[in-house]
C-alpha positions in Angstrom: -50.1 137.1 99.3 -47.8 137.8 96.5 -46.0 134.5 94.6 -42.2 134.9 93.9 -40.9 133.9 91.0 -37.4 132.1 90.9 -35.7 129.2 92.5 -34.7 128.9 96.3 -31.1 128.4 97.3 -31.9 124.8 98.1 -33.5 123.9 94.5 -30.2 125.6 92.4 -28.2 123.6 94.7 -29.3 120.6 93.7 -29.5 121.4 90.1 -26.1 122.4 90.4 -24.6 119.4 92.1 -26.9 117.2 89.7 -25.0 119.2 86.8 -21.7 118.7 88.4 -22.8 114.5 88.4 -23.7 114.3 84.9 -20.8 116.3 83.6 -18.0 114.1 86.0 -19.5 111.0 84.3 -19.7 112.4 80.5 -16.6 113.8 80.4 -14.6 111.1 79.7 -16.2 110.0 77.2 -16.1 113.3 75.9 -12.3 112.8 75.8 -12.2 109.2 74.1 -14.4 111.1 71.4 -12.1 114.2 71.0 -9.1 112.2 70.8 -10.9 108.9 68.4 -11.6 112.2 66.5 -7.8 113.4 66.0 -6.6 109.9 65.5 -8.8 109.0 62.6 -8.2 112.5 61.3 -4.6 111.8 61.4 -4.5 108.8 60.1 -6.7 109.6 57.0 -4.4 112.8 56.3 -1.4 110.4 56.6 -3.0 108.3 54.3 -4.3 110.5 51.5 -0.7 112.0 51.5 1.1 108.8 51.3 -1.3 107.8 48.2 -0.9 110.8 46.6 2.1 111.0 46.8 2.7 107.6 45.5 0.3 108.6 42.6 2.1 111.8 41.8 5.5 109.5 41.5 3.5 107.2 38.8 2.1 110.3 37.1 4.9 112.4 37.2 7.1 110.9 36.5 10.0 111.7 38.8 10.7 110.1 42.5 8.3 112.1 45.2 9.2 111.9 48.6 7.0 112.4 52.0 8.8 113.7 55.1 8.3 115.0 58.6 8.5 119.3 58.5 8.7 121.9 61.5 6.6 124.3 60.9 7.3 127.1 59.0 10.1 126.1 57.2 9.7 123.8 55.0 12.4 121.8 54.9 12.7 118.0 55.9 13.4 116.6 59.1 16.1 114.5 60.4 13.9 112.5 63.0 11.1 110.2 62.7 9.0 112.8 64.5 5.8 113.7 62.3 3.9 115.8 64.7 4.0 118.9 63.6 3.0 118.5 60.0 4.6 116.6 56.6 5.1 117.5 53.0 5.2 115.9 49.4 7.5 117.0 47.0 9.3 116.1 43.5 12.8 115.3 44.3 14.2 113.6 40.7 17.8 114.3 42.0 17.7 112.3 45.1 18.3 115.6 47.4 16.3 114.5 50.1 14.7 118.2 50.3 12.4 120.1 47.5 15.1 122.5 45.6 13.1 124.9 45.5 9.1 126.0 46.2 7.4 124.8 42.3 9.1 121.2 43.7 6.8 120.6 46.7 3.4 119.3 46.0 1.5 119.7 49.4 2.4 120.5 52.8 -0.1 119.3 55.6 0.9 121.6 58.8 -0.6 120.1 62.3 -1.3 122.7 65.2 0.2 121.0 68.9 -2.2 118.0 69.9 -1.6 115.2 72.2 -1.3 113.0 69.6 2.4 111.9 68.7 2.9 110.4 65.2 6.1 108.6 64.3 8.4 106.9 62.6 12.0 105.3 62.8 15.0 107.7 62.3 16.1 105.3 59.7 12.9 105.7 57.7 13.0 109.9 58.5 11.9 110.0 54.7 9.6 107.8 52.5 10.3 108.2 48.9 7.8 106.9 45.8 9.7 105.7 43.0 8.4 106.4 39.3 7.2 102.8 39.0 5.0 103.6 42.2 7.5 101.3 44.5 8.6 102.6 48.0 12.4 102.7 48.2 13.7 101.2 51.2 12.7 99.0 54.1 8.8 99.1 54.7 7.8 102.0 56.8 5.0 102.3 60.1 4.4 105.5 61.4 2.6 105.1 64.8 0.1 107.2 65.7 -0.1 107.9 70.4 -1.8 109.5 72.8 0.4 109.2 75.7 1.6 105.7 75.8 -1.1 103.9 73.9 -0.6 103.7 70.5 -4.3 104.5 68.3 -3.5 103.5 64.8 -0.9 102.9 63.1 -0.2 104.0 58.6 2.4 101.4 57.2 4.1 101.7 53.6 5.3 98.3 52.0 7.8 98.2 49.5 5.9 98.0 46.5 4.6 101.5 47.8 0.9 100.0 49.3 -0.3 102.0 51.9 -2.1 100.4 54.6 -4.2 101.9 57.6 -5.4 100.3 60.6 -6.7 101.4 64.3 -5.2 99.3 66.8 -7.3 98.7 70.3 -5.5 98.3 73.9 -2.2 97.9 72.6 0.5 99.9 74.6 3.7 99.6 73.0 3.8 103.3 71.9 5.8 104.4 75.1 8.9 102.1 73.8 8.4 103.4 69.9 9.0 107.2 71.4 11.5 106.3 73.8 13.6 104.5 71.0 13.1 107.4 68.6 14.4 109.6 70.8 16.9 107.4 71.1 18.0 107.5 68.0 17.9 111.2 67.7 20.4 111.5 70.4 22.4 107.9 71.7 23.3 109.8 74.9 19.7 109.5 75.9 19.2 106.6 78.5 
């Protein structure tokens, strides 16, 4: 009698459907750890680029300003909508934009994600004085996946920058629904 070798339609069946099982219940978790990836990543970049800039202000020194870009031209937003990418640059005559390329210092371009970062339309800008203070209010720029807020990077006056996850809060829906908002008042 001759053996076969192989599996019977009944045995890859069941190693299929067992497959199927394990990948249903790891999946999620998958997710969580994809998106826990992009948050901390975003919130580190943030960070660094906030400090930097604050330490190229001190350094300098001349005022250096952070700001929202869309990619690829580099020039400042006028919304509190960070997802696309930010950049630091000189700006010793209060433009609000680099005059020209030598002024910027680094430009940090994100590709599409689910993860939303932002910040009010009256902070659309966060500028590092030569003495390293922040000028203005104090600045949070929330970082969501869908309606949850993740983390949040915050900029206090005396130009401190601060970095926290946050866990189960859900107030990110209202922060994006305000922003936009504030971009356009005919909104509801």
């Amino acid at each position: 009698m001759r053996r076969q070798l192989g599996f019977t339609l009944i045995e890859m069946v069941v190693t299929v459907a067992v497959m199927a099982i394990g990948l249903g219940v790891a999946m999620p978790a998958v997710a969580r750890l994809v998106t826990s990836g992009r948050v901390i990543t975003g919130m580190h970049l943030m960070s660094a680029s906030l400090a930097s800039a604050r330490m190229a202000a001190i350094s300098l020194p001349a005022p250096t300003v952070v700001c929202p870009i869309t990619p690829p031209r580099l020039r400042c937003r006028r919304d509190g909508v960070w997802d696309r990418g930010w950049m630091v640059f000189r700006d010793p005559r209060h433009m609000g934009q680099p005059e020209g390329r030598a002024d910027i210092l680094q430009v940090v371009e994100r590709a599409p994600s689910p993860l939303r970062l932002r910040s009010s339309v009256a902070r659309r800008l966060i500028r590092f004085q030569p003495d390293g203070r922040a000028a203005g209010s104090n600045v949070v720029i929330r970082l969501c996946t869908g309606g949850e807020l993740n983390a949040v990077v915050a900029v206090n006056n005396v130009g401190r920058v601060r970095s926290s996850r946050a866990a189960g809060r859900s107030d990110c829906a209202a922060a994006i629904a305000a922003s936009r908002r504030e971009q356009d008042p005919e909104t509801p």
